[in-house]
N, C-alpha and C positions, 0 to 999 in steps of 0.2 A: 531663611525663616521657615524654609516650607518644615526643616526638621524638628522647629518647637512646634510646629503644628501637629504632627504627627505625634508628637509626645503628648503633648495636651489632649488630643483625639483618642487616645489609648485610656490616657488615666480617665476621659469622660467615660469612655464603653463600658470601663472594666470594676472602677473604685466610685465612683462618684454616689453613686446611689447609696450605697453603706456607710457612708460618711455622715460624723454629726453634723448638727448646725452648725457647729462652732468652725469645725472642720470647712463646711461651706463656705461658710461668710470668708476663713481666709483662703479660700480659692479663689472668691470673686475680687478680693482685694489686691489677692496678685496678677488676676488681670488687667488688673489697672496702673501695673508696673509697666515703667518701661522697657520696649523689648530690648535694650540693651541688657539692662538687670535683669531677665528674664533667664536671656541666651547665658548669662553669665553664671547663674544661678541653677539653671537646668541642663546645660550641656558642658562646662568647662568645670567643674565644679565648686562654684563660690557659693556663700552661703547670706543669703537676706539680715541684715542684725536686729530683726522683728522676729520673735520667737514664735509667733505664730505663722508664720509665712517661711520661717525655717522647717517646722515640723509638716507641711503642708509640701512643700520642695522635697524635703526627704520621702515622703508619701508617693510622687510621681518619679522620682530616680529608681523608689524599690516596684514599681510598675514596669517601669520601662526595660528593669533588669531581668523580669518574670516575661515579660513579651517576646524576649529574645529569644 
């Protein structure tokens, strides 16, 4: 787990602030995913069937790909 921490710690430093509201609120709501769906959806590449919690996923993978 400790590597979706690090990923979610990246997208907080880096995107989070320039994000809409809307953008927020599905941040916060996939915190509230399980970290199974989490890890599944942010490190192995599966995809949420919430469009907005898609587009919010896709947001931190193209973070993650800039941090490297």
């Amino acid at each position: 787990m400790r590597e979706l921490d690090l990923l979610l710690e990246g997208f907080l430093e880096h995107r989070y602030q320039v994000l809409s509201p809307a953008d927020r609120d599905s941040f916060a709501r996939l915190l509230d995913c399980p970290n199974e769906d989490l890890m599944d959806w942010l490190m192995e590449g599966g995809s949420p069937p919430d469009e907005q919690l898609a587009g919010i996923v896709d947001q931190i993978r193209e973070q993650a790909v800039s941090d490297q």
